[in-house]
C-alpha positions as CSV (number, residue, x, y, z in Angstrom):
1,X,0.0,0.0,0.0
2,X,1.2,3.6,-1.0
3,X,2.0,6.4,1.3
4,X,-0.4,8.2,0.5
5,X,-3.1,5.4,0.7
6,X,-2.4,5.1,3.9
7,X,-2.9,8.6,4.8
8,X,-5.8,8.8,3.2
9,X,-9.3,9.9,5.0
10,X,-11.9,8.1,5.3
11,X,-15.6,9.0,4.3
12,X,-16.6,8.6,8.0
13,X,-14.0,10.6,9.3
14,X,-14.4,13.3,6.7
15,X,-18.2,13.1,7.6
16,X,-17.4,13.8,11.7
17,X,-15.9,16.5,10.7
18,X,-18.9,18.3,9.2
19,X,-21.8,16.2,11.3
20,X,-22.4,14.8,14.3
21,X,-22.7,11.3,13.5
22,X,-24.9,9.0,15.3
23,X,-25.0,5.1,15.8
24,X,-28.1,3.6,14.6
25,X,-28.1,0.3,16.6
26,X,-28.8,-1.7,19.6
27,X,-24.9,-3.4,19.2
28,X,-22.2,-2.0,21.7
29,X,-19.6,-3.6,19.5
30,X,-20.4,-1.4,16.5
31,X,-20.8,1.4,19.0
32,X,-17.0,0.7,20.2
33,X,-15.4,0.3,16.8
34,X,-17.3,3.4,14.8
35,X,-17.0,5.6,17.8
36,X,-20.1,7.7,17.0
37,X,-21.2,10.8,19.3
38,X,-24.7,9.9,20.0
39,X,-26.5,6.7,19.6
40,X,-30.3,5.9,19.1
41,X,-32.6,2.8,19.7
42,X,-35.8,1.8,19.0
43,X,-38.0,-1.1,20.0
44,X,-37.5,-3.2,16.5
45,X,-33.1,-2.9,17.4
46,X,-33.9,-3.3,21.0
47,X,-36.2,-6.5,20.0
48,X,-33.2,-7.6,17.8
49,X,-30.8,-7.1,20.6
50,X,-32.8,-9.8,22.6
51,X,-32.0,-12.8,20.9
52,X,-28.5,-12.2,21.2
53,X,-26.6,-14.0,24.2
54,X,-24.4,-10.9,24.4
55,X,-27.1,-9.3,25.9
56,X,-29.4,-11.7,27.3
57,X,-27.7,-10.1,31.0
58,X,-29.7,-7.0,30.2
59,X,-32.7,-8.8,29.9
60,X,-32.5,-11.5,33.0
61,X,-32.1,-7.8,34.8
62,X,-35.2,-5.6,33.5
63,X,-37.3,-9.1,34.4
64,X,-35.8,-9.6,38.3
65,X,-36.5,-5.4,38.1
66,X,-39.8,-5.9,37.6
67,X,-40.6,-9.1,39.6
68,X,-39.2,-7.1,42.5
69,X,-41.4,-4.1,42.0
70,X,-44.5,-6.5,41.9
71,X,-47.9,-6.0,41.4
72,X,-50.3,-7.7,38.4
73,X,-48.5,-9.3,35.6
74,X,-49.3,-6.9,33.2
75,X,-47.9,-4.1,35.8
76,X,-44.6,-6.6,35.6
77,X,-44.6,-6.6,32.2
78,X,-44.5,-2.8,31.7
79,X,-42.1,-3.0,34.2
80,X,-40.0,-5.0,32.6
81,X,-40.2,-3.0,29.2
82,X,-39.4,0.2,30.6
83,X,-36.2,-1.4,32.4
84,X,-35.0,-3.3,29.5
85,X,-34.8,0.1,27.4
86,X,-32.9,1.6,30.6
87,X,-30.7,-1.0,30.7
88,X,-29.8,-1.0,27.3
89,X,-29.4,3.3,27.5
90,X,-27.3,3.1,30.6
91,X,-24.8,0.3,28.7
92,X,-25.0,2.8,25.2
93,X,-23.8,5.9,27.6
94,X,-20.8,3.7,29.3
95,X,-19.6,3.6,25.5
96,X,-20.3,7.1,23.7
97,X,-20.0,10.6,24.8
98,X,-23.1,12.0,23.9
99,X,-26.5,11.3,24.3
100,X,-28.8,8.2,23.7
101,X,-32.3,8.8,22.5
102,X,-35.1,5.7,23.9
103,X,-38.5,6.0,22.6
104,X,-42.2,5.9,24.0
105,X,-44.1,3.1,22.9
106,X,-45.7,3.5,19.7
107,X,-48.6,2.4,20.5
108,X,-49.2,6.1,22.5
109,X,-48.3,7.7,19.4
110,X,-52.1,8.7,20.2
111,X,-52.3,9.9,23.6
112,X,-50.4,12.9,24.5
113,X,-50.9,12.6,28.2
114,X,-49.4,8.8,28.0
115,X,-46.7,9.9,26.1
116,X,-46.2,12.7,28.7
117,X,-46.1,9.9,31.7
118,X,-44.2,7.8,30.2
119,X,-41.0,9.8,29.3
120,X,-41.3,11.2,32.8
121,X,-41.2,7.9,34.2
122,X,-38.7,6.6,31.5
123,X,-36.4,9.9,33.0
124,X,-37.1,8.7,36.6
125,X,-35.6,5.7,36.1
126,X,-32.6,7.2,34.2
127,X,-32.6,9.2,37.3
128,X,-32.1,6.2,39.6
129,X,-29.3,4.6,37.8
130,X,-27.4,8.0,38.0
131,X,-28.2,9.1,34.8
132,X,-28.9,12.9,33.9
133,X,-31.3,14.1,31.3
134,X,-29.2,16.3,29.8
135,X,-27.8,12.7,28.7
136,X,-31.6,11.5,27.2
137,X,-33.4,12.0,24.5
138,X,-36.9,10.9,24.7
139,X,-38.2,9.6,21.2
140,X,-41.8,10.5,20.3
141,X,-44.1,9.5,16.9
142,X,-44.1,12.9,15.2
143,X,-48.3,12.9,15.4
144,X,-50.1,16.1,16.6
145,X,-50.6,14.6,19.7
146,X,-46.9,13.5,19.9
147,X,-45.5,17.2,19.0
148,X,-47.8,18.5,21.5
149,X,-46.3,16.2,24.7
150,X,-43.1,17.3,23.0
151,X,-44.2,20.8,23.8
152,X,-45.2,20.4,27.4
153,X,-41.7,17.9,28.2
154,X,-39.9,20.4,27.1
155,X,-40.9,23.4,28.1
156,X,-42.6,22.3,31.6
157,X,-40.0,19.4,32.6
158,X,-36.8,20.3,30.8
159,X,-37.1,16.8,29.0
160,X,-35.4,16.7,25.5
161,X,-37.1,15.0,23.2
162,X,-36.3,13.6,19.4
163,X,-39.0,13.4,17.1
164,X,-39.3,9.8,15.5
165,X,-41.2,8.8,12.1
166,X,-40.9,12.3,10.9
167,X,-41.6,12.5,6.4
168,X,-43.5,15.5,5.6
169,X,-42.2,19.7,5.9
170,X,-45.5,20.3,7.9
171,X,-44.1,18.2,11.0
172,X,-41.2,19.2,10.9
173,X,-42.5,23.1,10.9
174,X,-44.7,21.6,14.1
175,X,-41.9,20.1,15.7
176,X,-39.8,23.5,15.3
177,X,-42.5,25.8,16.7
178,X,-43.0,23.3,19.6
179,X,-39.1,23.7,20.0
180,X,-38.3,20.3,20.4
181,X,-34.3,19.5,21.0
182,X,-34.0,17.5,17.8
183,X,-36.0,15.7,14.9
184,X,-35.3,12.6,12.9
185,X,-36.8,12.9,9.3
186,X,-36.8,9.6,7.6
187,X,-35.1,9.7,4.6
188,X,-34.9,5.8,3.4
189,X,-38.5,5.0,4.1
190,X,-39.5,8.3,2.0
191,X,-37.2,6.4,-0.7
192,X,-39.1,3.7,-0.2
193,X,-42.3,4.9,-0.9
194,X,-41.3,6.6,-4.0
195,X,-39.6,3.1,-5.5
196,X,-42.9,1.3,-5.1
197,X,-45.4,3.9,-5.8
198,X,-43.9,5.8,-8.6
199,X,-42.4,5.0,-12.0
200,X,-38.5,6.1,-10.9
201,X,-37.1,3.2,-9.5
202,X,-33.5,5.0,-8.9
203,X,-32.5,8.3,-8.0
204,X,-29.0,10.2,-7.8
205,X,-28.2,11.4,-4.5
206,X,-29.1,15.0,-4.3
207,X,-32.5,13.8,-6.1
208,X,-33.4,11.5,-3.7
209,X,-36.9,12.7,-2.8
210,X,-35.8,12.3,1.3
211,X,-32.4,13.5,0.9
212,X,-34.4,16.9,-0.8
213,X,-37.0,16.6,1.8
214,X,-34.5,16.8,4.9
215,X,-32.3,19.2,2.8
216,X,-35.4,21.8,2.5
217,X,-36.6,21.1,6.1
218,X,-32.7,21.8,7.4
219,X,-32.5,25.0,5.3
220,X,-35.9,26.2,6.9
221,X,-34.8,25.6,10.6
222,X,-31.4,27.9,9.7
223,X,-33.5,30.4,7.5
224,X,-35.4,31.5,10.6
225,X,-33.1,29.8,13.6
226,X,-35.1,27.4,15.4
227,X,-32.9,26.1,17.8
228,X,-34.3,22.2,16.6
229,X,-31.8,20.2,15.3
230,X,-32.0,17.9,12.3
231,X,-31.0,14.2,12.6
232,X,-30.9,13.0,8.9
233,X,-31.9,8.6,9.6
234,X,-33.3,5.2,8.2
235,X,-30.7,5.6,5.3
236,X,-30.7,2.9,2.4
237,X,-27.2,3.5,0.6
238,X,-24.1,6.0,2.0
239,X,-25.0,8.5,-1.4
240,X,-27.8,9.6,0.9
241,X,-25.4,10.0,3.7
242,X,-23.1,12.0,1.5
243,X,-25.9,13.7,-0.1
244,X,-26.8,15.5,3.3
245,X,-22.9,15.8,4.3
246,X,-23.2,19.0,6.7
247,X,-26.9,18.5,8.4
248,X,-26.6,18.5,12.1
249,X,-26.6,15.0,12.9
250,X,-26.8,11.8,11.0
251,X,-27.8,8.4,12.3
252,X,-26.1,5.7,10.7
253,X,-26.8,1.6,10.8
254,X,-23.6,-0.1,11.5
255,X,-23.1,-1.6,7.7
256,X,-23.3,1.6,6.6
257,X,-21.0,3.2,9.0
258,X,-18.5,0.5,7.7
259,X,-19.2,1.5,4.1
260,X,-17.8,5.1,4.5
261,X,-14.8,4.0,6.7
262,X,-14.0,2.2,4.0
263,X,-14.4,4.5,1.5
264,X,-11.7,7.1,0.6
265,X,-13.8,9.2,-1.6
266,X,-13.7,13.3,-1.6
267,X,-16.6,14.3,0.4
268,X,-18.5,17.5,-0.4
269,X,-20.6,19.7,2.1
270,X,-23.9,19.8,0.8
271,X,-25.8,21.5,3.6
272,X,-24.4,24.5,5.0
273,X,-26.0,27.4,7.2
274,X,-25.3,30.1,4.9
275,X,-26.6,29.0,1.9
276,X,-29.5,28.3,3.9
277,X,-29.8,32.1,5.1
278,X,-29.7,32.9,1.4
279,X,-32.4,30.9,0.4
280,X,-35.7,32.0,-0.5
281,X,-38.1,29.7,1.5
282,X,-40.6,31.5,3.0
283,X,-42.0,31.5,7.0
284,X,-45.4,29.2,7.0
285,X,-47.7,28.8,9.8
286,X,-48.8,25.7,11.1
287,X,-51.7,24.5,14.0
288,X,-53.8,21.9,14.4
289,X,-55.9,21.9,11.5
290,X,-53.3,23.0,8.7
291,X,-51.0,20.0,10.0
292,X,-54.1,17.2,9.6
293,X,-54.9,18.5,6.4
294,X,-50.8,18.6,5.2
295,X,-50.4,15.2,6.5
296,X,-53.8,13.6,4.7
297,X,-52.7,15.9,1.3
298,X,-49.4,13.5,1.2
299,X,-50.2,10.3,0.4
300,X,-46.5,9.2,1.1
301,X,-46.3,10.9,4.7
302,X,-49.7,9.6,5.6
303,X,-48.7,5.8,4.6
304,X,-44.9,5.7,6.2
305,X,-46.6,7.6,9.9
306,X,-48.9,5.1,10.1
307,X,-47.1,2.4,8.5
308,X,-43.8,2.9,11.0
309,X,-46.4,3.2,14.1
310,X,-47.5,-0.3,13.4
311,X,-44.2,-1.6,12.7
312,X,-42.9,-0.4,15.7
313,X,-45.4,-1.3,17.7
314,X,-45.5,-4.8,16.9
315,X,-41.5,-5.5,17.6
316,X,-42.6,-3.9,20.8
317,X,-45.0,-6.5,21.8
318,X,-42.6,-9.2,20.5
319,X,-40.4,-7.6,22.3
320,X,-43.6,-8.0,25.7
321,X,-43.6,-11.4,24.6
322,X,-39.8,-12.7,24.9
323,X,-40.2,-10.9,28.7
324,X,-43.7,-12.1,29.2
325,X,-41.8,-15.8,28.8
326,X,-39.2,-15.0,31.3
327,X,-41.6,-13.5,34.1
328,X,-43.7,-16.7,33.8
């Protein structure tokens, strides 16, 4: 190998140089070799995680947690669901600097006072394992009534919270005016959705219909500074990594993460905070009834919100149903 090979930077490294970049998994291995900033789980990694020996310690735990708190087995088995994403946070914060984000259960992506309780109690427990939450980012559907509980843990309880299964300008604009610590626009399942429903079946990076939908909501937020952050996530190849080279943050799976340390390809900032202040988008408002009508006026956003609450709420309850088994 040349010198100069040698010397070479790598995608990745280029990347944290311009990003924050963010590990999109449940695996403290990948964690310790990509050396992200932040890390972020969700019930289907979490779920994943489970059937894993590695981590089958974190599991036994969350399950004698619960069985000691007692009461009905149902009680146990929330319990046991709220420890088990503890436990997993608290081993994710002994590995990076930053923070982790652990979501609410999809299946309040309804209720804004459940959603409201449960981060609370989620912090508590964070709380009792010494845990600050400065350190925690509470994950939230990206529904009205998600945004709203956004509103009132954040302004009322000092609880940051990252806005989850985010596709459409209109929530973002919601999440912003709610001024919510960070949101996570989904830019492979807005891919997705174009593949299968549309004639294009490929796209080049900066044409990617998410990478321009997370490119337009980022040069909003720095247009009229809203302190909200953008997390660029669910990515499907590194060109729509590259493509957003520059947004705030980027969560990134582990094979993709391997891709770009790989890689020794220029990079090129494509989002950048000035261009944004020169460009011509224009301040629109947003309350309850313009953000139902937004969301029902694209198709795409409509399908993916409701199609990633369902998902996720099913790998929850598989997730119930592996601790159900143990507390029996």
């Amino acid at each position: 190998m040349s010198e100069a090979k040698k010397k070479a930077t790598s995608v990745l490294d280029q990347l944290k140089n311009v990003t924050t970049v963010v590990a999109d998994t449940g695996d403290f291995e990948a964690m310790k070799k990509y050396k992200p900033t932040d890390a972020t789980t969700n019930p289907s990694l979490i779920f994943a995680a489970s059937s894993m020996p590695a981590y089958q310690s974190l599991i036994d735990d969350a399950v004698q947690w619960a069985q000691e708190q007692g009461g009905t087995d149902e009680e146990q088995l929330t319990s046991a669901m709220d420890k088990v994403c503890i436990n997993f946070g608290k081993k994710i914060l002994d590995i990076i600097p930053g923070r982790v984000s652990t979501e609410v259960d999809a299946r309040l992506s309804f209720d804004k006072e459940g959603m409201i309780e449960k981060a609370k109690k989620l912090i508590e427990l964070y709380k009792a394992e010494g845990i600050k939450k400065d350190r925690i980012l509470i994950k939230l559907s990206s529904t009205w009534e998600g945004i709203q509980a956004a509103r009132e843990l954040e302004s009322k309880y000092g609880i940051h919270c990252n806005m989850t299964l985010l596709f459409n300008f209109y929530q973002a604009v919601a999440c912003a005016d709610a001024g919510v610590t960070l949101i996570s626009p989904f830019v492979g399942r807005i891919l997705d959705w174009h593949v299968k429903n549309t004639d294009k079946k490929s796209f080049e990076p900066l044409e990617d219909p998410g990478v321009r939908s997370v490119t337009q909501i980022y040069n909003y937020y720095k247009k009229f500074n809203y302190k909200t952050v953008v997390m660029g996530a669910s990515f499907r190849n590194t060109g729509q990594i590259t493509g957003l080279a520059g947004c705030d943050l980027l969560t990134i799976s582990p094979a993709l993460l391997e891709q770009l340390s790989q890689s020794t390809d220029s990079l090129e900032v494509q989002l950048d905070k000035k261009r944004a202040l020169e460009s011509d988008l224009e301040k629109v408002e947003v309350d309850e009834k313009i953000f139902r009508w937004q969301m029902n006026e694209d198709e795409m956003a409509n399908d993916k919100l409701s199609d990633g609450i369902r998902k996720f709420a099913a790998d929850a309850i598989k997730l119930e149903n592996v601790l159900r088994q143990k507390l029996a």
